[in-house]
C-alpha positions in Angstrom: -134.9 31.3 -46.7 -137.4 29.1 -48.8 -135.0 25.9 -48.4 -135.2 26.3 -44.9 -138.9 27.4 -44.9 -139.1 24.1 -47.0 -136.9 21.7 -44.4 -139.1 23.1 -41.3 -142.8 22.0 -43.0 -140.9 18.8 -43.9 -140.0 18.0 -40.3 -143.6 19.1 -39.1 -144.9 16.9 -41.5 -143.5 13.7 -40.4 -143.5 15.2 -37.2 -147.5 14.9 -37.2 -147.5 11.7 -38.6 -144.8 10.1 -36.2 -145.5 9.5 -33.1 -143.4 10.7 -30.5 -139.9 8.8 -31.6 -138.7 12.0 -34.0 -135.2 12.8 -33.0 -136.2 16.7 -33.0 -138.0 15.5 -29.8 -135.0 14.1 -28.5 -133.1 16.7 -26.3 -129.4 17.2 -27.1 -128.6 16.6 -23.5 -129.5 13.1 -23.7 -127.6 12.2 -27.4 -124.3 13.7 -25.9 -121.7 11.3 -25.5 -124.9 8.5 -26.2 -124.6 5.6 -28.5 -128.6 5.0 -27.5 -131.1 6.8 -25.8 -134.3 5.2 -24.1 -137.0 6.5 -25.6 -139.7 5.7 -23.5 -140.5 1.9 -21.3 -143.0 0.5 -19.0 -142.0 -2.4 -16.9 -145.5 -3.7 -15.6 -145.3 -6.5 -13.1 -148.6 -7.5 -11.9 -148.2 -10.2 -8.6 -151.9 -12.0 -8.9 -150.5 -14.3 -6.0 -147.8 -15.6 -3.8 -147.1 -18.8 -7.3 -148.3 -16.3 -10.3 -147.3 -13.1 -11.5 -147.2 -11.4 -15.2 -145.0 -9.0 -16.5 -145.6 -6.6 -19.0 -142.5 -4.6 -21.0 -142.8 -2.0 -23.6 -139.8 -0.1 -24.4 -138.8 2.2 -27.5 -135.0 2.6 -28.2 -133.0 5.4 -30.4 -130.0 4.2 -32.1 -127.5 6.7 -32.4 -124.6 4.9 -34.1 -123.0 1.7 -34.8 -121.8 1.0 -31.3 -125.5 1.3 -29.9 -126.8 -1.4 -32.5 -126.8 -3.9 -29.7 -129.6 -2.3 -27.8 -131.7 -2.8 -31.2 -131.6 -6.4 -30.7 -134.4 -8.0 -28.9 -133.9 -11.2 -26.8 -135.9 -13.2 -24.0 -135.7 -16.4 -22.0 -138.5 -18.3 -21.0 -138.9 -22.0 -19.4 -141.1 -23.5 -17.4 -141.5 -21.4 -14.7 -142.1 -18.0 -17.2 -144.1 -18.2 -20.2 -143.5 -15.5 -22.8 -146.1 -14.5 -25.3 -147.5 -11.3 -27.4 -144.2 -10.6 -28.6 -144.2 -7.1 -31.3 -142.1 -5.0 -32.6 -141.9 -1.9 -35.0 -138.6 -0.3 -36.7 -139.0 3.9 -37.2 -136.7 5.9 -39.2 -134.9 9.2 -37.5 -138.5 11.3 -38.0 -140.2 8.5 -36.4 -141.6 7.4 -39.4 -142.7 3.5 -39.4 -140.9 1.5 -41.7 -141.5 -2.3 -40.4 -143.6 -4.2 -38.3 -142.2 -7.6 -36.8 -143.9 -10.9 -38.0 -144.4 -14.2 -36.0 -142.0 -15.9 -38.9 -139.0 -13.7 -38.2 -138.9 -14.1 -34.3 -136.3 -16.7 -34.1 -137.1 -19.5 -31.1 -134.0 -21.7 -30.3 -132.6 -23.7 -27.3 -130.5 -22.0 -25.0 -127.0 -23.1 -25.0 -124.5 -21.2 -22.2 -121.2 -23.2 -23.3 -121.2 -25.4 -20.1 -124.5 -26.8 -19.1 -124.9 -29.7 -19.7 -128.9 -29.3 -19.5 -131.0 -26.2 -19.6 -135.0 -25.9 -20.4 -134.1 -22.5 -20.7 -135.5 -21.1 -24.7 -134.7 -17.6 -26.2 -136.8 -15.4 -28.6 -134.7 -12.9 -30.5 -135.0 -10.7 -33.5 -133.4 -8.0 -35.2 -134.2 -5.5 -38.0 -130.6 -5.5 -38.8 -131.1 -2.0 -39.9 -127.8 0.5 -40.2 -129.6 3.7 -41.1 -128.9 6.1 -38.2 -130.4 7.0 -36.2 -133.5 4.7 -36.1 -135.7 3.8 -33.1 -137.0 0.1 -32.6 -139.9 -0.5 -30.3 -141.1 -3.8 -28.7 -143.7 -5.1 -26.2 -143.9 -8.4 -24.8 -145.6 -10.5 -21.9 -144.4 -12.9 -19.3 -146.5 -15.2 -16.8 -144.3 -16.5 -13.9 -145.4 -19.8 -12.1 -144.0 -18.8 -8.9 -142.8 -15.2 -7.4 -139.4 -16.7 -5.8 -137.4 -14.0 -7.9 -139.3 -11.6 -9.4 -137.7 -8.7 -11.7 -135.6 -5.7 -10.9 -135.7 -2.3 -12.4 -132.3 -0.8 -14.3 -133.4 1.8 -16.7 -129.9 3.2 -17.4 -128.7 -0.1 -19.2 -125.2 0.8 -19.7 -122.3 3.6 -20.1 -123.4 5.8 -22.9 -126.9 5.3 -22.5 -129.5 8.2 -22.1 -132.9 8.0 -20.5 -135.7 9.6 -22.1 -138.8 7.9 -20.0 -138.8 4.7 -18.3 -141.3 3.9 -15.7 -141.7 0.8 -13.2 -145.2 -0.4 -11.9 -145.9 -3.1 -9.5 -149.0 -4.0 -8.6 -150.2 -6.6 -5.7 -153.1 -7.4 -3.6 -154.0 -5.8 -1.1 -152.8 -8.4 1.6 -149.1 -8.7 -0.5 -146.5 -7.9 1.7 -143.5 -6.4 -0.9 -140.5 -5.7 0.1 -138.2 -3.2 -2.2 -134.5 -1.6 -2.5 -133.7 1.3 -4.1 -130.6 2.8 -5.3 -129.9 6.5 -7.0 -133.9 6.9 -7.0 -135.1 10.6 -6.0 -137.5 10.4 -3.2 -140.1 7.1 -2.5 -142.5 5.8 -4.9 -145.7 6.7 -5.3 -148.4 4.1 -3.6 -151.4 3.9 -4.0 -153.5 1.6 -1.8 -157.5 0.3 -2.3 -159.2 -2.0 -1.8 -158.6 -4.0 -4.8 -154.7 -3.6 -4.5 -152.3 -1.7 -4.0 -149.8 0.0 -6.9 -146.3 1.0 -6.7 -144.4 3.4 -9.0 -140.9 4.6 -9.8 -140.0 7.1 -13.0 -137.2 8.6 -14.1 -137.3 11.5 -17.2 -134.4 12.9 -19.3 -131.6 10.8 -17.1 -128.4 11.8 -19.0 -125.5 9.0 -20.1 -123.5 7.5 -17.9 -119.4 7.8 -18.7 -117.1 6.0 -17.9 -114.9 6.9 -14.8 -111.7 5.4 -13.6 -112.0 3.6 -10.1 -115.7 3.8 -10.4 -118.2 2.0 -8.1 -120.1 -1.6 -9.2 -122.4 -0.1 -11.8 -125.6 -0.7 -10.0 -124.3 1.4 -7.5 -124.0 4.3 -9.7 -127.1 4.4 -11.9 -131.1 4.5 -10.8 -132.2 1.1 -9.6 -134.9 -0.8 -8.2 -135.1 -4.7 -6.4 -137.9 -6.1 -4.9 -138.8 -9.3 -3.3 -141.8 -11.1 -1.8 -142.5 -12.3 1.8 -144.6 -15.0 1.2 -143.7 -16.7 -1.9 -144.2 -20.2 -4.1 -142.9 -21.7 -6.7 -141.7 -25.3 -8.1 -144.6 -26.9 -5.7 -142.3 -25.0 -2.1 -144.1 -22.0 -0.5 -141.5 -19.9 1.3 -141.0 -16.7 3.3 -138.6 -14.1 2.7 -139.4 -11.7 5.6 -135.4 -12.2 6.7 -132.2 -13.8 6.3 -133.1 -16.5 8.3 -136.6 -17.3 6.8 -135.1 -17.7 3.1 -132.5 -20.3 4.6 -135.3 -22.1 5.8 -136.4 -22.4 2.6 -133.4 -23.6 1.1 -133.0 -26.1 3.5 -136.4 -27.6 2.4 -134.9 -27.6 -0.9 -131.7 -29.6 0.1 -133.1 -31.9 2.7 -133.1 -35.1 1.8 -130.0 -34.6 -0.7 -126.9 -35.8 1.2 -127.0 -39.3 0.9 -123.7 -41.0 -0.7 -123.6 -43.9 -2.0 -122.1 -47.2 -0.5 -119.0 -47.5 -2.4 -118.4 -43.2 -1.9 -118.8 -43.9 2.0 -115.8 -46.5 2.0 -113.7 -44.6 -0.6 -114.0 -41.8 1.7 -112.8 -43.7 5.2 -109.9 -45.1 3.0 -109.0 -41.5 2.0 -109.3 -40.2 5.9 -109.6 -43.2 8.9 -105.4 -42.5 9.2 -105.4 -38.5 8.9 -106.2 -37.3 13.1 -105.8 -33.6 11.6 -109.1 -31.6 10.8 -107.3 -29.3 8.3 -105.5 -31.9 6.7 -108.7 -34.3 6.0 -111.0 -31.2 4.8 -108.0 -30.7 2.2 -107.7 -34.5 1.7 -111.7 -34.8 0.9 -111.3 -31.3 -1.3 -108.5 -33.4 -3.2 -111.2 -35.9 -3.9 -113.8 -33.8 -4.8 -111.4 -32.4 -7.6 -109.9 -35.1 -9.1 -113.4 -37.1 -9.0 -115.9 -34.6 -10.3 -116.6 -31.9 -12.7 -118.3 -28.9 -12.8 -121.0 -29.0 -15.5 -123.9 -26.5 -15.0 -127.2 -28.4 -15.0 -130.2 -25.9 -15.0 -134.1 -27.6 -15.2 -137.3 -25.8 -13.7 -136.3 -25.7 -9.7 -133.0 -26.6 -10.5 -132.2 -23.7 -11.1 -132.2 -23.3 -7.2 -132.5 -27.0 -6.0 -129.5 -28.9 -6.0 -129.0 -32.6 -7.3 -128.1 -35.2 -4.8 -125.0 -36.3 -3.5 -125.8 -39.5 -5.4 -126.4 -38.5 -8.7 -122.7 -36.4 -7.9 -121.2 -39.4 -7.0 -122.5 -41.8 -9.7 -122.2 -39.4 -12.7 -118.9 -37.6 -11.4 -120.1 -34.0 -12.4 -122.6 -31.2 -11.1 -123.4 -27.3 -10.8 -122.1 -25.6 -8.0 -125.1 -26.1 -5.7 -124.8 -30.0 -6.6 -121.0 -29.9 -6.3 -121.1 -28.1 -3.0 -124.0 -29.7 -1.6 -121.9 -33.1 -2.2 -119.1 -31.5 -0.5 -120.9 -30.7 2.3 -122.3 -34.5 2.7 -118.8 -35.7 2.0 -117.2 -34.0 5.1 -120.4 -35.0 7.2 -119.7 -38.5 6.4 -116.3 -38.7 8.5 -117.8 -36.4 11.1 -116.7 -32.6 10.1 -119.7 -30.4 9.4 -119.8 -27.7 7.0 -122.7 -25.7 5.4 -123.8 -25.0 1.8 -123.3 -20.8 1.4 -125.2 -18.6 -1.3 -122.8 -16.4 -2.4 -123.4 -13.3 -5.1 -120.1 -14.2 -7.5 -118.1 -12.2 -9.4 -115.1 -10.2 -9.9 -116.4 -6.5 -10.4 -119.6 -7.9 -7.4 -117.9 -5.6 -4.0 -120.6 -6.2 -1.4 -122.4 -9.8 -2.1 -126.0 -9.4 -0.2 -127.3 -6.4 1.3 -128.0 -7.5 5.0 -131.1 -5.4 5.2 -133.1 -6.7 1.9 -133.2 -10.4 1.9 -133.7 -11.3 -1.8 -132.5 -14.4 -3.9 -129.9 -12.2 -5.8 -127.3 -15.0 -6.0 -125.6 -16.8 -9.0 -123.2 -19.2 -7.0 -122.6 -21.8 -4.2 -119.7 -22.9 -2.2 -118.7 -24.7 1.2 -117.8 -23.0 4.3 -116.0 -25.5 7.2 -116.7 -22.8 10.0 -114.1 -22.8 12.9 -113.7 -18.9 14.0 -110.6 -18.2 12.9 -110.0 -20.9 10.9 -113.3 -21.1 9.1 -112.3 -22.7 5.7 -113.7 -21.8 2.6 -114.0 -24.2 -0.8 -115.0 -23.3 -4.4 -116.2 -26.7 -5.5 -116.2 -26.1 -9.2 -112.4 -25.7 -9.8 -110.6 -28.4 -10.2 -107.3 -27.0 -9.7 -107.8 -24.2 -6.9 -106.1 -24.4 -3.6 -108.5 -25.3 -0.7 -109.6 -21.9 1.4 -109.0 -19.1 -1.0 -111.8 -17.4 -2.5 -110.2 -15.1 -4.3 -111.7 -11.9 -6.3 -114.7 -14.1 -7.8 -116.4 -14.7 -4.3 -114.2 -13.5 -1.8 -114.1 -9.8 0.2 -118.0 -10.4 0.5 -121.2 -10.9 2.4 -122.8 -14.3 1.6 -126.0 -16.0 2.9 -125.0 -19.6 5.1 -127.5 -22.1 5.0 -127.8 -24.0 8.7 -130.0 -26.2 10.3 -132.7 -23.3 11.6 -132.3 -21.3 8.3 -130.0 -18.4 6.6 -126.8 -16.2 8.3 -125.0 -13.6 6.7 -121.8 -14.1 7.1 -118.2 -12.6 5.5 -116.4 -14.7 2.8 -112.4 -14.1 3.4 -111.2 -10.2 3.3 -107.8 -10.2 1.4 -105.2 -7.7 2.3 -102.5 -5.9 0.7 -100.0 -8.2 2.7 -102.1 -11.2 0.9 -102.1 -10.3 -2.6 -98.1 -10.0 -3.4 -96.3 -9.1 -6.5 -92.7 -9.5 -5.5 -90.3 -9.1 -8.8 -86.6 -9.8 -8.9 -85.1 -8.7 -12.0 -81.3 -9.2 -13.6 -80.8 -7.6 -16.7 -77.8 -6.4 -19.1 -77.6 -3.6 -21.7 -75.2 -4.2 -24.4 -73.3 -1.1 -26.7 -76.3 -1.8 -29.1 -78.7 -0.7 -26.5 -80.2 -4.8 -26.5 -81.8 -5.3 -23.5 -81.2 -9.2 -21.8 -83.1 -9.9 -18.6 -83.9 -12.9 -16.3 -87.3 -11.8 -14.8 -88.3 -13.8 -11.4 -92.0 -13.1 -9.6 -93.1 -14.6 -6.7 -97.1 -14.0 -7.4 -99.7 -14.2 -4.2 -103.5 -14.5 -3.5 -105.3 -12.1 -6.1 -102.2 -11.4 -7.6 -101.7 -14.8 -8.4 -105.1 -15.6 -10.2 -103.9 -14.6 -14.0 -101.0 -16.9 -13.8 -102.8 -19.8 -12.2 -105.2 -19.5 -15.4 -102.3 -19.2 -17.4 -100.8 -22.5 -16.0 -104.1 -24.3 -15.7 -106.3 -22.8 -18.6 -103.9 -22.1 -21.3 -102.3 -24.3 -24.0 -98.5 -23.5 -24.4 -99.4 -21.6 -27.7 -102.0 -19.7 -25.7 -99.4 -19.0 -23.1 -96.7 -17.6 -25.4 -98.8 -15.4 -27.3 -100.2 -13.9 -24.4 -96.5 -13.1 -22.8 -95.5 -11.6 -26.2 -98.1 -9.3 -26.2 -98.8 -8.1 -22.6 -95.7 -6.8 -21.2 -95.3 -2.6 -22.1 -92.5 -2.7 -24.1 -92.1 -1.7 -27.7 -90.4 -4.5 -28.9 -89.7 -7.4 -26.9 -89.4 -11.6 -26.8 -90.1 -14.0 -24.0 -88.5 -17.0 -25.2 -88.1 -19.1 -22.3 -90.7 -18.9 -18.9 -91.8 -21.0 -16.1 -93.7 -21.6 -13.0 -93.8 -23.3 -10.1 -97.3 -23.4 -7.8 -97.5 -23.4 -4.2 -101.5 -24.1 -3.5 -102.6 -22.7 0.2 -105.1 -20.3 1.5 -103.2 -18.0 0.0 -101.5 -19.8 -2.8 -98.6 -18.7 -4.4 -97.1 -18.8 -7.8 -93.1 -18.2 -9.0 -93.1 -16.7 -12.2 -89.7 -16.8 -14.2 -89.3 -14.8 -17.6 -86.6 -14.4 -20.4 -87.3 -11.8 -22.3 -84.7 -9.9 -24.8 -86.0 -6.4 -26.3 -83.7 -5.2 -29.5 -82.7 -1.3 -28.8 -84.3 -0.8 -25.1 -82.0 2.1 -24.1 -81.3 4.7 -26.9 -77.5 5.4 -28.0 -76.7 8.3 -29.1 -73.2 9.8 -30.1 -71.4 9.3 -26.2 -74.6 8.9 -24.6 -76.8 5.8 -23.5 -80.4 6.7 -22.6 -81.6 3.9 -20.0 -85.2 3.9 -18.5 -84.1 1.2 -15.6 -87.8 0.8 -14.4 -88.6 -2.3 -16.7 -91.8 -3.7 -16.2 -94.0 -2.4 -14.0 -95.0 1.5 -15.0 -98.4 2.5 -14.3 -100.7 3.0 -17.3 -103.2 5.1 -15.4 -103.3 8.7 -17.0 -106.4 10.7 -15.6 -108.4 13.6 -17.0 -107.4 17.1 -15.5 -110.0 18.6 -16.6 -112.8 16.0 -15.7 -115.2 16.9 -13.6 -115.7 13.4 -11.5 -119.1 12.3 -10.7 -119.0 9.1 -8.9 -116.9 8.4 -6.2 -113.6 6.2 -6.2 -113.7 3.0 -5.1 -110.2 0.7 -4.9 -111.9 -3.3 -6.0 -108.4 -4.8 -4.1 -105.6 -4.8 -2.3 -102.1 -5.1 -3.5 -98.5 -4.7 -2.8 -95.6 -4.5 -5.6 -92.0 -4.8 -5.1 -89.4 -4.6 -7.6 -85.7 -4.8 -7.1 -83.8 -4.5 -10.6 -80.1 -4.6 -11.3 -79.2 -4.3 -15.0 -75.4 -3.9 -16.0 -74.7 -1.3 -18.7 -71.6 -1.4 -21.4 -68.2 -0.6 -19.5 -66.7 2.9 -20.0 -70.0 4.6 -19.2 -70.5 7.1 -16.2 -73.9 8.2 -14.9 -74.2 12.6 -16.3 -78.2 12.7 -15.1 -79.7 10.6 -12.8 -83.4 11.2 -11.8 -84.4 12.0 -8.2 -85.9 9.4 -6.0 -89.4 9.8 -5.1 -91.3 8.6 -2.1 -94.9 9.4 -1.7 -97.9 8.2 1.0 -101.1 9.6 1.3 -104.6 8.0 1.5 -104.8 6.6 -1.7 -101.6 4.7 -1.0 -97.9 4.7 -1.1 -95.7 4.6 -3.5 -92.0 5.0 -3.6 -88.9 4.4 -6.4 -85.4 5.3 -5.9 -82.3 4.5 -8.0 -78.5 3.7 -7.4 -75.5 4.0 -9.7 -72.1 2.2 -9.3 -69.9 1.5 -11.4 -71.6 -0.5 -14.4 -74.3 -1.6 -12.1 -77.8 0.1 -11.9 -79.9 -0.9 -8.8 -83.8 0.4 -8.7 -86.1 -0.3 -5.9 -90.0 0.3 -6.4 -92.4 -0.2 -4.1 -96.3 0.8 -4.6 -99.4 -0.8 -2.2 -102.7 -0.1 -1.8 -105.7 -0.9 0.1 -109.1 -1.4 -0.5 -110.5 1.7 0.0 -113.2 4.4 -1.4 -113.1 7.8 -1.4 -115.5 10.7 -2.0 -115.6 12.1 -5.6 -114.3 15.6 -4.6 -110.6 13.6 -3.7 -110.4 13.8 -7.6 -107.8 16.4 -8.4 -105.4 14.7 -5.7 -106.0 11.6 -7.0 -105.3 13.2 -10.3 -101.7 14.5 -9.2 -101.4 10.8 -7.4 -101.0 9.0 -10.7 -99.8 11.6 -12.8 -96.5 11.9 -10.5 -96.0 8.0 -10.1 -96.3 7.8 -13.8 -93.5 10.3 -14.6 -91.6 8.6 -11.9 -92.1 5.4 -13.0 -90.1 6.9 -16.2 -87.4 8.5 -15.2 -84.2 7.9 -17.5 -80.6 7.6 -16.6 -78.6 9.4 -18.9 -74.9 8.2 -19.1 -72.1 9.3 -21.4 -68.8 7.7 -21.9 -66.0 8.3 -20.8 -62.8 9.7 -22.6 -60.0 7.2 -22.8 
């Protein structure tokens, strides 16, 4: 009774001398299943004008173990557009205790470097305590002023998966004539607003927000955690004043940036007639000019000040052969004006786990990539201008499926990148495969590979070395032992390109032997991984990123003298979250196996969970099913 007597005045000692970062103020509700909690933050932005604005952070963060050591680490850019300055920091032990203050020696200033731009004015601030002791709390303030308000900062308190929120609050403050515009997401109720005549002040808090887990099939993260966005109307920045009331306004102001910046030179203009005076077909010249875009340029990102939005010339493309993708698709664009076909520069939002692009009722400059459209209803044709080696029209899963912002004449449209369909993205498998008495498994594996589908083995064929290649097909296929000695592929570029895929691959003691009986599991290579949680509770809904179809047709001869004593049902099953089926076939020495499983992009309301529970779990039995055979008496 005294040692604990003892323990409980030593915790309300340090208690009374620690602020408020002791973990016995940190509720257990918030550490569960938490690698870092969120102590407390204030994200300040104060908009002084349509070019200036200053931003204010102080945040505190707990440390719970080694995996949350990241979020101790403090980092941030500035250039020439955002000053930082007043940069502190303090390091508290579990009771709160201070141990460390940061000094103006240990912030670390270097030169950003992004691993392929060429030029960036972009600088980072860091610093770490590099302390291990858990848990510990780091705290650290800083301030920003931004010459311009083009993009100003959003609001994501819940940083990551495993992350609690103990406090975090977001203030905006403008004049009283500021026009801001703001999206929310996850948010309970509105801010609070409070107008004057000296400004008006905008307010969003969240308290004791609990981690986020991880869920299978889960929506794009900012979908699923609080989140704030906001943008300007009137805006300036770089020496452009802009409005970003709508759509169409923003283009506007994009087109003021790019006017001016389609001029080729002399010798480009003739190099292009030589390429395209004989070719009368539209399609075939775009593809033609694509061709020359490729094998005459690089993409090298290129970010200075306005550049950042402003792309370089056609001329500077032209005479140093490389650009970013608003210089590579800009020169694009003036390419194909120079035989007569127009097309239009697109801001697209990029990425592969990205589902929606813009949201056509905030206008905001929440983009990170460029491309070329060729519009033509039905035919519209699309062009990534930084690969060298994609086909011409397919986006794929980095900017396709999407709504993107097209830059015209009279300003900015929303319009749809290419929607890619189960029919589109194929996985088409042909396999012929032996068992010998050993239970050695031999087996020529041929895949015809389509849009989406295609995407890891055109990276394969275009970004790997050989060495890369072979260890990567020795270690992804799910077999316990296995060796792809010989492979190769053959590429058919298109809108929807296609790839043929063929493997040899031997795996010592595949099927089990066992006194008279072989043990065969004839499904090879394609068995589902995905094992769900029965006993989850699911929180978020579930959201299908693509489209897909898989076929397999598998024939694999056994030893002779063998006859079939169990073999598994077939299964067939559609519902809404898609159909699947498998079935098997015995004669003779020869095993035949179809399987079939598609899916569309879809999403589905968390309470589907405990069907799409059984979903999985029965395709992933199915997928296997063993043929038992024994052999016969002579």
């Amino acid at each position: 009774m005294k040692t604990l007597f003892s323990f409980l005045l030593f915790c309300c000692f340090y208690t009374l001398q620690a602020q408020d970062y002791s973990m016995l103020f940190l509720p257990d509700s918030l550490t569960k299943k938490a690698d870092a909690v969120k102590r407390y933050e204030e994200l300040h932005i104060i908009i002084k004008s349509i070019g200036k604005a200053v931003i204010k952070h102080k945040y505190a963060v707990t440390i719970l173990n080694e995996q949350g050591d990241e979020y101790a680490e403090y980092g941030n850019y500035y250039d020439k557009l955002q000053d930082l300055s007043d940069i502190s920091g303090t390091l508290f032990d579990a009771f709160g205790k201070k141990l460390r203050t940061v000094k103006k020696r240990d912030i670390a200033d270097v030169s950003v470097d992004d691993g392929m731009s060429l030029m960036l004015d972009d600088r980072l601030k860091r610093h770490s305590f590099f302390w291990r002791q858990y848990p510990y709390t780091v705290e650290y303030e800083d301030e920003q002023e931004l010459s311009g308000t083009f993009h100003l900062p959003s609001w994501q308190p819940v940083e990551d998966e495993n992350y609690g929120v103990q406090q975090s609050r977001f203030v905006v403050e403008t004049p009283a004539d500021y026009q801001l515009h703001y999206k929310q997401f996850n948010y309970p109720g509105e801010p609070v607003i409070v107008k004057n005549a000296s400004g008006n002040t905008y307010t969003w808090e969240i308290k004791n927000t609990v981690p986020v887990n991880y869920e299978t099939f889960h929506p794009s993260y900012s979908e699923i955690v609080p989140s704030v966005y906001i943008a300007p109307s009137q805006f300036s920045v770089g020496g452009y004043t802009g409005n970003m009331d709508s759509w169409l306004n923003l283009g506007k102001f994009i087109v003021e940036l790019n006017n001016g910046k389609d001029v080729l030179p002399d010798k480009t203009k003739q190099e292009v007639h030589q390429l395209t005076d004989g070719i009368t077909d539209t399609k075939e010249k775009i593809a033609a000019l694509y061709k020359y875009l490729q094998d005459n340029t690089r993409y090298i990102s290129i970010q200075l000040g306005i550049g950042g939005w402003q792309p370089f010339d056609a001329n500077y493309v032209a005479t140093k052969r490389y650009g970013d993708c608003k210089a590579l698709s800009n020169y694009m664009v003036s390419l194909l004006k120079e035989v007569g076909i127009k097309a239009n520069y697109v801001l697209i939002k990029a990425g592969s786990h990205v589902s929606k692009g813009l949201w056509e009722d905030f206008p905001s400059p929440y983009f990170n990539h460029a491309v070329t459209c060729v519009p033509n209803g039905k035919d519209t044709i699309w062009l990534e201008c930084t690969s060298q080696t994609e086909a011409a029209g397919f986006m794929g899963s980095f900017t396709g499926d999407r709504k993107a912002l097209l830059i015209a004449e009279d300003g900015g449209h929303v319009v749809n990148t290419p929607t890619y369909t189960s029919n589109d993205n194929l996985q088409l498998r042909k396999i012929n495969a032996s068992i010998d008495e050993a239970g050695n498994l031999v087996s020529d594996v041929n895949t015809h590979f389509t849009g989406i589908q295609q995407e890891l083995q055109h990276s394969l064929i275009h970004n790997a070395s050989k060495e890369q290649r072979t260890k990567y097909l020795n270690s992804v296929i799910n077999l316990p032992t296995y060796n792809v000695d010989k492979y190769d592929y053959k590429e058919q570029p298109g809108i929807i390109p296609a790839i043929d895929e063929y493997l040899h691959i031997t795996s010592p003691g595949y099927a089990t032997v066992s006194g008279k009986r072989l043990f065969v599991q004839p499904n090879l290579f394609n068995k589902s991984t995905t094992k769900l949680s029965k006993d989850s509770v699911r929180k978020f809904p579930i959201e299908y990123p693509n489209a897909y179809k898989d076929a397999d047709t598998i024939n694999i001869t056994i030893p002779a003298g063998y006859i079939p004593e169990a073999i598994p049902s077939n299964t067939s099953i559609s519902n809404k979250f898609g159909t699947y089926s498998i079935s098997f076939k015995v004669t003779g020495d020869q095993i035949e196996v179809l399987r079939v499983q598609i899916r569309d992009r879809a999403r589905y309301p968390a309470s589907d969970y405990p069907d799409l529970v059984k979903f999985y779990d029965d395709i992933y039995k199915a997928d296997r099913s063993r043929i038992v055979f024994i052999k016969k008496e002579n």
